[in-house]
C-alpha positions as a LaTeX table, in Angstrom:
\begin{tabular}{lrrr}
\hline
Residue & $x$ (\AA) & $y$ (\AA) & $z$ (\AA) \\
\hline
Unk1 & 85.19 & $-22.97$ & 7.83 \\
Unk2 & 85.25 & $-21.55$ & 11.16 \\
Unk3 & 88.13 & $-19.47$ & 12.97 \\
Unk4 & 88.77 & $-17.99$ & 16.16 \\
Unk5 & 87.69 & $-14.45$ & 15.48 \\
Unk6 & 91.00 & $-12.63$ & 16.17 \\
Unk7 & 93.24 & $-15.37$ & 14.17 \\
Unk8 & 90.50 & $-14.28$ & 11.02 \\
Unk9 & 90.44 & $-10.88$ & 11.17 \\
Unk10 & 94.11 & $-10.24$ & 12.26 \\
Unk11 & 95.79 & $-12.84$ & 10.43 \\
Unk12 & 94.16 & $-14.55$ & 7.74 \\
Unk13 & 92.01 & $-11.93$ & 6.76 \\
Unk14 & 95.73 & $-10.00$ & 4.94 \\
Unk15 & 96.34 & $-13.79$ & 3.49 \\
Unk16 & 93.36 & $-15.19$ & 1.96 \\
Unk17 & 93.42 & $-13.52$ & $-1.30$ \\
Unk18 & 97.06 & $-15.87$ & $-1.69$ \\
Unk19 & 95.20 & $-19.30$ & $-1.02$ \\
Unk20 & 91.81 & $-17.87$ & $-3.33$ \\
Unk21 & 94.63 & $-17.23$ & $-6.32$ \\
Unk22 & 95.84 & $-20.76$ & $-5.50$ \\
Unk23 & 92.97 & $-22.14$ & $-5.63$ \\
Unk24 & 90.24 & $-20.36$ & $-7.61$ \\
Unk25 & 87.66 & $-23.30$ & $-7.67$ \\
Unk26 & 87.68 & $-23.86$ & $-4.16$ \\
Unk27 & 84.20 & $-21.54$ & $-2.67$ \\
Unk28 & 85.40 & $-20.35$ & 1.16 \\
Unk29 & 82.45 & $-19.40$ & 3.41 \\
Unk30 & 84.24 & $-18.62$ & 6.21 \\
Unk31 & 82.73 & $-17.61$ & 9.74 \\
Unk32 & 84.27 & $-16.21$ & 13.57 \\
Unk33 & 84.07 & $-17.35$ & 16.67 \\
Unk34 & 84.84 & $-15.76$ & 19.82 \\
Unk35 & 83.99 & $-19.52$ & 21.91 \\
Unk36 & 86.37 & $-22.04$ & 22.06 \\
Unk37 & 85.29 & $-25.23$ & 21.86 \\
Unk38 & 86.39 & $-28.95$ & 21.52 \\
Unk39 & 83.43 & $-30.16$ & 19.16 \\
Unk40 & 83.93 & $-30.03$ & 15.41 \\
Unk41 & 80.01 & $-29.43$ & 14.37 \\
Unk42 & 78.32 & $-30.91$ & 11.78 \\
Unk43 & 77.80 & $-27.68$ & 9.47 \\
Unk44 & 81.50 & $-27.22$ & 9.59 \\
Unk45 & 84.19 & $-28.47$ & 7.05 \\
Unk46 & 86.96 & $-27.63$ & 8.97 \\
Unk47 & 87.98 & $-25.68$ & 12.03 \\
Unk48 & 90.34 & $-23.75$ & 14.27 \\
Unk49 & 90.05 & $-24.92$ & 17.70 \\
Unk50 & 92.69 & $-25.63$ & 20.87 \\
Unk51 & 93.91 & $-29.17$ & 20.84 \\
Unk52 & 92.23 & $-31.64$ & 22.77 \\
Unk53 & 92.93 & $-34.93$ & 24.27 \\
Unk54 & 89.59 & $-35.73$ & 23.88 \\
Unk55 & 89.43 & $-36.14$ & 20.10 \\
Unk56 & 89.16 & $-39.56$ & 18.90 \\
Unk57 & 88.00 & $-38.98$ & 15.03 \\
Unk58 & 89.55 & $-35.82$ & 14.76 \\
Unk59 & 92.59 & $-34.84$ & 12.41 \\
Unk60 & 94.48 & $-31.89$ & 13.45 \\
Unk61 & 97.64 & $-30.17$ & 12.46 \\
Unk62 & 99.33 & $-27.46$ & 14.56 \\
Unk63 & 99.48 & $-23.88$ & 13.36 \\
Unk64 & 100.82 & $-21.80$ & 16.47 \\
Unk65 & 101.40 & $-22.61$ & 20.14 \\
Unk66 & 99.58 & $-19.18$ & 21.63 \\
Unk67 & 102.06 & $-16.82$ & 23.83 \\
Unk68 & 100.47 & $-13.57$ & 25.49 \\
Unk69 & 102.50 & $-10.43$ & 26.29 \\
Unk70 & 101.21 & $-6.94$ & 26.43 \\
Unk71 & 101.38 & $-4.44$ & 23.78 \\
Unk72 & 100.73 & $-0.98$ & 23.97 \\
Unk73 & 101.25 & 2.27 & 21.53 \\
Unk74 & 104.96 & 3.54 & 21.26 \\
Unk75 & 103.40 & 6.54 & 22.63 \\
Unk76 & 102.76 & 5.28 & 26.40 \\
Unk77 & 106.04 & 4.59 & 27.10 \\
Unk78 & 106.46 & 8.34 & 26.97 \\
Unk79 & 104.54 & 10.90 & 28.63 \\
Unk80 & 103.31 & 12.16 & 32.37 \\
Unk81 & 103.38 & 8.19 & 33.40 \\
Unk82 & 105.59 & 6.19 & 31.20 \\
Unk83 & 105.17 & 2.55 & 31.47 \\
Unk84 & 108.48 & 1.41 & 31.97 \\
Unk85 & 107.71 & $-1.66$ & 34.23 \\
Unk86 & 104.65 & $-4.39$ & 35.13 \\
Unk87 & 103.98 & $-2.16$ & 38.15 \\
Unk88 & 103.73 & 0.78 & 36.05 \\
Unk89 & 100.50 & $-0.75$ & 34.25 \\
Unk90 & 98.01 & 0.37 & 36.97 \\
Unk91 & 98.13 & 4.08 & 35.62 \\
Unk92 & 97.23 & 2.47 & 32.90 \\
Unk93 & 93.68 & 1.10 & 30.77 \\
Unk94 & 93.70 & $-2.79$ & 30.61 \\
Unk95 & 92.23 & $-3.94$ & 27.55 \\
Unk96 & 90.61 & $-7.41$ & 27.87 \\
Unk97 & 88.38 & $-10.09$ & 26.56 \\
Unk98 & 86.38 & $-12.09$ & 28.93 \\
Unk99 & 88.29 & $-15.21$ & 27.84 \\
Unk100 & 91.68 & $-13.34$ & 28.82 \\
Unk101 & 90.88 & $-12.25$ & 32.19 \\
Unk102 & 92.54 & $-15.15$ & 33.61 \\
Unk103 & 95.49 & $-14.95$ & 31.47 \\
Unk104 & 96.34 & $-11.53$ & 32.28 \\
Unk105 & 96.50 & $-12.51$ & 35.49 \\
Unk106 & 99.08 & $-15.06$ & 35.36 \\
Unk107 & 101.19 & $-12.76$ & 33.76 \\
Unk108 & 100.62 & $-9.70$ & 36.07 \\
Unk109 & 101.39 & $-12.98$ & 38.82 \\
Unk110 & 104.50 & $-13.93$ & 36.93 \\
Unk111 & 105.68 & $-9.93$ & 36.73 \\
Unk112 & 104.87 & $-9.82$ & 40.68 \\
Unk113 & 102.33 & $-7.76$ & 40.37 \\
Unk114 & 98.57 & $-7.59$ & 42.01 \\
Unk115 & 96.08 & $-9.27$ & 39.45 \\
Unk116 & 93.48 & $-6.66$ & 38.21 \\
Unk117 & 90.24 & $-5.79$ & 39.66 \\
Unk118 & 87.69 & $-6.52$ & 36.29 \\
Unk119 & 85.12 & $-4.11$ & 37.16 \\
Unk120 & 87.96 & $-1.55$ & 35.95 \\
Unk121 & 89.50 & $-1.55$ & 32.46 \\
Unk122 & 88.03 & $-1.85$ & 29.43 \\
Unk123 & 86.32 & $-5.06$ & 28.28 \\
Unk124 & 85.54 & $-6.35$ & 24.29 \\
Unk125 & 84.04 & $-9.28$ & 22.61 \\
Unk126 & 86.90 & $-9.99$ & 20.43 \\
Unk127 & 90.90 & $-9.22$ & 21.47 \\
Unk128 & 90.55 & $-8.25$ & 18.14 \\
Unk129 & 88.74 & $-4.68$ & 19.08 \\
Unk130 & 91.15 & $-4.65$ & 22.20 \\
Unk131 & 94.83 & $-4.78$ & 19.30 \\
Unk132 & 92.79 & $-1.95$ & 17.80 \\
Unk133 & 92.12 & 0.15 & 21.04 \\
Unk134 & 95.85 & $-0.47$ & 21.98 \\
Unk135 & 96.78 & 0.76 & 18.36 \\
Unk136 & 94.81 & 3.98 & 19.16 \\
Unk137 & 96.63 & 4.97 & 22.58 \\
Unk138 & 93.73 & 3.53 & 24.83 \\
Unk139 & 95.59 & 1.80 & 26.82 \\
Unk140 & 97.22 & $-2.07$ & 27.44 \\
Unk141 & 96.10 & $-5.20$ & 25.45 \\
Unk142 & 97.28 & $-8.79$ & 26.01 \\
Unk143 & 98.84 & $-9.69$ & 22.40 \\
Unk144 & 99.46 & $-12.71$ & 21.10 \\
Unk145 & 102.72 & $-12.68$ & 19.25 \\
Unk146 & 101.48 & $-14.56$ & 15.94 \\
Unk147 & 98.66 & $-11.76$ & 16.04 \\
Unk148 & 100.74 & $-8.55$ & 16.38 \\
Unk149 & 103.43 & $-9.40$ & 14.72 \\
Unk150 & 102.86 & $-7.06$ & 11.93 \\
Unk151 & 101.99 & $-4.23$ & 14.29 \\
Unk152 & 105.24 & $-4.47$ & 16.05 \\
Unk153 & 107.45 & $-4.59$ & 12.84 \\
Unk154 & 105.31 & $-1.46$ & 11.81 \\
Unk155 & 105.36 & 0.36 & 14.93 \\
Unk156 & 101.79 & 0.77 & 15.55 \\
Unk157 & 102.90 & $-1.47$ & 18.78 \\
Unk158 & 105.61 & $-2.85$ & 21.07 \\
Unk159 & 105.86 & $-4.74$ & 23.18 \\
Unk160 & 107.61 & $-3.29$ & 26.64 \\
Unk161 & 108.35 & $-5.95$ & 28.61 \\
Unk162 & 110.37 & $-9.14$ & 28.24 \\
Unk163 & 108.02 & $-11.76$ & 29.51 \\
Unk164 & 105.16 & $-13.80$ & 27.89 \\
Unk165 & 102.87 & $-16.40$ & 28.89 \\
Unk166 & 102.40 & $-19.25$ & 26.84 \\
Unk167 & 99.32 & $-22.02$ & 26.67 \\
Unk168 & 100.02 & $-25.78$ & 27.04 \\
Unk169 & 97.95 & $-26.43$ & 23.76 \\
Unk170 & 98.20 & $-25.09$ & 20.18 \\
Unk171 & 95.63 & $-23.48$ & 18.23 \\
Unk172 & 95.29 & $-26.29$ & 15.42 \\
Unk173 & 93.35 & $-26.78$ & 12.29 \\
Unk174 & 91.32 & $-29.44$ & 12.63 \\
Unk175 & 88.74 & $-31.47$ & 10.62 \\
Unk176 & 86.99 & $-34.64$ & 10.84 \\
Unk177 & 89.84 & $-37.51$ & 10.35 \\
Unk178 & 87.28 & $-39.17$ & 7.52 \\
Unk179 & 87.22 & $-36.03$ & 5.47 \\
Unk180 & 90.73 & $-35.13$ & 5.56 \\
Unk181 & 91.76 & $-36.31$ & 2.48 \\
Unk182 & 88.89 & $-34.59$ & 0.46 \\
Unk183 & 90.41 & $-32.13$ & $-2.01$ \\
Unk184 & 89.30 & $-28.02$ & $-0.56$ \\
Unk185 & 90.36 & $-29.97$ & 2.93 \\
Unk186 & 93.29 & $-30.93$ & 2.30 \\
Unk187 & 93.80 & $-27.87$ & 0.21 \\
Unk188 & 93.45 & $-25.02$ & 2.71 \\
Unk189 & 95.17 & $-27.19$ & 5.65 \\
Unk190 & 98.03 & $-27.40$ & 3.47 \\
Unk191 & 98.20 & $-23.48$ & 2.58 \\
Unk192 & 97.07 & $-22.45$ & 6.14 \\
Unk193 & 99.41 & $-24.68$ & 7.80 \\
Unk194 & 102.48 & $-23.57$ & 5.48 \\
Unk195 & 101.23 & $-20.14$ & 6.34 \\
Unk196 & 101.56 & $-20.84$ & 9.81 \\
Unk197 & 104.96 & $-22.13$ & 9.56 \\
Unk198 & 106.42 & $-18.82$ & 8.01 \\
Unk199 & 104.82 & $-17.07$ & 10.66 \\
Unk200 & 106.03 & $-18.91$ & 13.23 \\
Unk201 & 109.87 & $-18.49$ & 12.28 \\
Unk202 & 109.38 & $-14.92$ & 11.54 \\
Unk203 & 107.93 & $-14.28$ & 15.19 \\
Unk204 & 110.97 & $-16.28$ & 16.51 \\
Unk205 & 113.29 & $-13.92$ & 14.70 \\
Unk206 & 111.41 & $-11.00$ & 15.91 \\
Unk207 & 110.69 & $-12.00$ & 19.48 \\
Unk208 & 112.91 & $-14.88$ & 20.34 \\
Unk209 & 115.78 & $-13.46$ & 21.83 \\
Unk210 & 113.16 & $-10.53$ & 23.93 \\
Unk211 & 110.86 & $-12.55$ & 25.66 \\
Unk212 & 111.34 & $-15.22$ & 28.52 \\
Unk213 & 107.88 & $-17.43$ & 28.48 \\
Unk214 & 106.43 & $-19.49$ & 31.16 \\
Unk215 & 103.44 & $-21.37$ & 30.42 \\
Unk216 & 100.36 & $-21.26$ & 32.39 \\
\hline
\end{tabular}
C-alpha cells in the first residue's frame, strides 16, 4: 500500500495498530510518497492518490477533501513580533514543501498579502518535517486540518488566522476497480475510510465555525 507521506506518518501511523488488531491475518507493507500521481502501479494493492477524471478502471472512495491554513507554535503569537495578522508573517520563517509553494501563495493572495520570495524560508521533502519544525518554534507551516488536528487540540499548534484554502479534489483511496472486492482490499478501505469519516466530523467540530475556505 502506498500513502502520501504526511497522511502516513501524521495520521495513520497513531491508527494502524486498530486496523492490525482488526485484522491480524491481513500482512501490511506499507510505503510513502512525497509525488502525487494519477497512475495506480502495478506493484501496488492499493493507494492514496488525488482524484482524477482520468480514471477509467479505477475504484476510489473519498477520505478527506484537503484544506490548508497555517499553523504555528502558541509561542509566536507572543513575543518581540507577534503574529497577529497575514501581514505579520514576513517577520516570520515559512515552512514549505516544494509541492506547497503554490498553495501558500493563494492563501497569502486570498489574505492580501505579497506571495513569498522561495529563495527565503525554509524548504523540506515532506510537510511532514515542516508540522514538526512549526511544533518546535521555527517558524510558519501550511497545515492541513485532517493532519494537525491533534496538534491543535493538544496545543503544540494553532492555528491564527480564520481563513483556509481548500483543493477541488479529495485525497481518496483508490485501487484497481477489478480487485476491489478482494478480501485485505476491501478490508483496509473499509477501516481507513470509516477512519476518515470520524476524522472528518471531528475537524468540523474543531474548525468549522473558525475558518472561512475558498478553494483554489
Amino acid at each position: 500500500m502506498r500513502l502520501f507521506a504526511t497522511i502516513m506518518s501524521e495520521w495513520l501511523a497513531p491508527r494502524i495498530d486498530d486496523f492490525r488488531a482488526l485484522h491480524p491475518d491481513t500482512k501490511l507493507h506499507l510505503s510513502a510518497t512525497v509525488q502525487a500521481s494519477d497512475i495506480l502501479p502495478d506493484d501496488i494493492d492499493t493507494a492514496t492518490m488525488l482524484e482524477s477524471p482520468n480514471w477509467t478502471d479505477i475504484h476510489s472512495v473519498p477520505l478527506f477533501r484537503p484544506t490548508f491554513t497555517p499553523v504555528c507554535a502558541p509561542a509566536l503569537l507572543q513575543g518581540d513580533r507577534p503574529l497577529l495578522t497575514p501581514g505579520d508573517l514576513r517577520h516570520h520563517n515559512l515552512l514549505y514543501s516544494r509541492p506547497h509553494v503554490r498553495i501558500w501563495n493563494a492563501w497569502l493572495s486570498l489574505a492580501g498579502v505579497d506571495t513569498f520570495d522561495t529563495s527565503v524560508g525554509l524548504l523540506f521533502d515532506s510537510s511532514s518535517h515542516a508540522y514538526q519544525a512549526a511544533r518546535q518554534g521555527a517558524g510558519v507551516a501550511l497545515g492541513q486540518t485532517f493532519l494537525v488536528l491533534e496538534d491543535i487540540l493538544a496545543g503544540r499548534l494553532v492555528a491564527p488566522f480564520g481563513l483556509a484554502v481548500q483543493h477541488r479534489r479529495n485525497n481518496c483511496i483508490v485501487c484497481l476497480e477489478a480487485r476491489r472486492t478482494e478480501p485485505h482490499i476491501a478490508a483496509f478501505h473499509e477501516w481507513i475510510s470509516a477512519e476518515a469519516r470520524a476524522t472528518v466530523d471531528r475537524v468540523e467540530e474543531v474548525f468549522g465555525g473558525r475558518l472561512e475556505a475558498h478553494f483554489f
